[in-house]
Structures are given as structure tokens and as C-alpha cells.
C-alpha positions in Angstrom: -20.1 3.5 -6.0 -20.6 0.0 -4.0 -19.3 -1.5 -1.6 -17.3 -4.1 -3.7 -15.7 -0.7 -5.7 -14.6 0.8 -2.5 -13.3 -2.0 -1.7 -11.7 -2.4 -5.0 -10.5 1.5 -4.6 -8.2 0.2 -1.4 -6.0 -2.3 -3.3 -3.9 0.3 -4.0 -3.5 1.8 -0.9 -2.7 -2.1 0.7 -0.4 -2.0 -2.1 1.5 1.1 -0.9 2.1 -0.3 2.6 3.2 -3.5 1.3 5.9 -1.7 -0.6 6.7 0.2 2.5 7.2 -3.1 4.7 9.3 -4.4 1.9 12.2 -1.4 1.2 13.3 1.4 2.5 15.0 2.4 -1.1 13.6 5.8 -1.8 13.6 5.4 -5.8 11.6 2.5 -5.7 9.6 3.6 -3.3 8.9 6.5 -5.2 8.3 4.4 -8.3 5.8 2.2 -6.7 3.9 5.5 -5.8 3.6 6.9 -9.4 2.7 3.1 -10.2 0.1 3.1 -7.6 -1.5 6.1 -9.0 -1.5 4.3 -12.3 -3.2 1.6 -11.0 -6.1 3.8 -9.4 -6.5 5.5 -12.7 -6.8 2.4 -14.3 -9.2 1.2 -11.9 -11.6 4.0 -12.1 -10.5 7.9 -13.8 -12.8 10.7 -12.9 -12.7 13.6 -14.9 -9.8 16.2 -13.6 -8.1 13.6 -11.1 -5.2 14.7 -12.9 -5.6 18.2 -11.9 -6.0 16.5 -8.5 -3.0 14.5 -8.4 -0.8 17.8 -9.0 -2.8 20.3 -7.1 -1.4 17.2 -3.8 1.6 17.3 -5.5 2.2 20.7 -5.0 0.3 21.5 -2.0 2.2 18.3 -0.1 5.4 19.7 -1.3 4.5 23.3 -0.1 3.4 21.7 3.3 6.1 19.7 4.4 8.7 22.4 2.7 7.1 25.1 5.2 6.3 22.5 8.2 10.4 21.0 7.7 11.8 24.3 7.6 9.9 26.9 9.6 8.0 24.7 12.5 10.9 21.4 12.4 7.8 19.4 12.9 9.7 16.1 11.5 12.7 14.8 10.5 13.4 12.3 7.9 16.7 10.2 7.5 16.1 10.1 3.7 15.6 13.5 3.1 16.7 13.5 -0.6 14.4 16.4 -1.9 16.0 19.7 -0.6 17.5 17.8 1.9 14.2 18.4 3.4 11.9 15.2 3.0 12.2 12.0 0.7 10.9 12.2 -2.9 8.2 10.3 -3.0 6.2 11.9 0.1 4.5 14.9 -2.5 3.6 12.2 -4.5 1.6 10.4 -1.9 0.1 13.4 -1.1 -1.0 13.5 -4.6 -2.4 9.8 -4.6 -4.4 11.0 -1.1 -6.0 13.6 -2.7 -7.5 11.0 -5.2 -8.0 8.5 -2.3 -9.8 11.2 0.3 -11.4 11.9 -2.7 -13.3 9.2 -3.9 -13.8 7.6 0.0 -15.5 10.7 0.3 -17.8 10.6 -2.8 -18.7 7.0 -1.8 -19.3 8.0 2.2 -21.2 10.6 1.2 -23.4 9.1 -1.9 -27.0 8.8 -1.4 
């Protein structure tokens, strides 16, 4: 991977905080997310980055279930998803898996 495709691989996440600045709506928040992992597929797909996606998925929903409930390490207003946390934060923590991911391959790339 160059330079210009890392550089290309962080669109998306400037994306992200752009949608953040802009709304506070949880459902389109949430959509932009899903649209943002779109986009990074579109971009560039590595074999088994779906497998990726869900394995964040899950572990980010497992994570902040266990950290909400049994530690009370945060507290969101918009905690629509088991009254817990908002909807779309498993979903980022898909689209970081795929982000960590590929900074990663490119950091550590001969």
C-alpha cells in the first residue's frame, strides 16, 4: 500500500467525524456508519473483511454490554440499544476493525 492509498483509506474515517459534527440523530448516524463501511469496501475489499466487520460487530457489542453494565465505565444520553449504548457504536467498532486493520498492514509493510 502507498502513501497516497493510506491516505485514500482515511476519507472515510474524516467522513465519520464530519457526520458526527453535523447530527446527533442516532439513525442517521447509524446509517452514515454502514455507508462508511460501504465506501471502504468500495475503496479497497480484502478477502474476509466481512468476517472482520462482524467479528467488531459483535466483540464491540459484547464490550461495551459488559463495560456499561458490570464496570458503569460510561454513560450515553442516547442509549437506544438495550438502553445500554446507541446503535451505531458496534458498528464503528466493526469499521475499526477494518481501519486498525489495514493502517496496520500498511505501517508494517516492507
Amino acid at each position: 500500500m502507498k502513501f497516497k492509498d493510506l491516505l485514500i483509506q482515511l476519507v472515510p474515517l474524516f467522513l465519520a467525524f464530519i457526520i458526527f459534527l453535523f447530527t446527533k440523530n442516532e439513525i442517521l448516524i447509524t446509517v452514515g456508519i454502514i455507508l462508511l463501511i460501504l465506501i471502504s469496501f468500495k475503496i479497497k475489499y480484502y478477502p474476509g473483511e466481512w468476517k472482520l466487520v462482524l467479528t467488531g460487530i459483535i466483540l464491540g457489542f459484547l464490550f461495551e454490554t459488559i463495560g456499561d453494565t458490570i464496570y458503569k465505565l460510561q454513560y450515553w444520553e442516547s442509549a437506544t440499544l438495550l438502553g445500554l449504548f446507541p446503535i451505531w457504536l458496534p458498528l464503528l467498532w466493526g469499521y475499526g476493525f477494518i481501519f486498525i486493520r489495514r493502517i496496520g498492514n500498511f505501517i508494517t509493510k516492507d
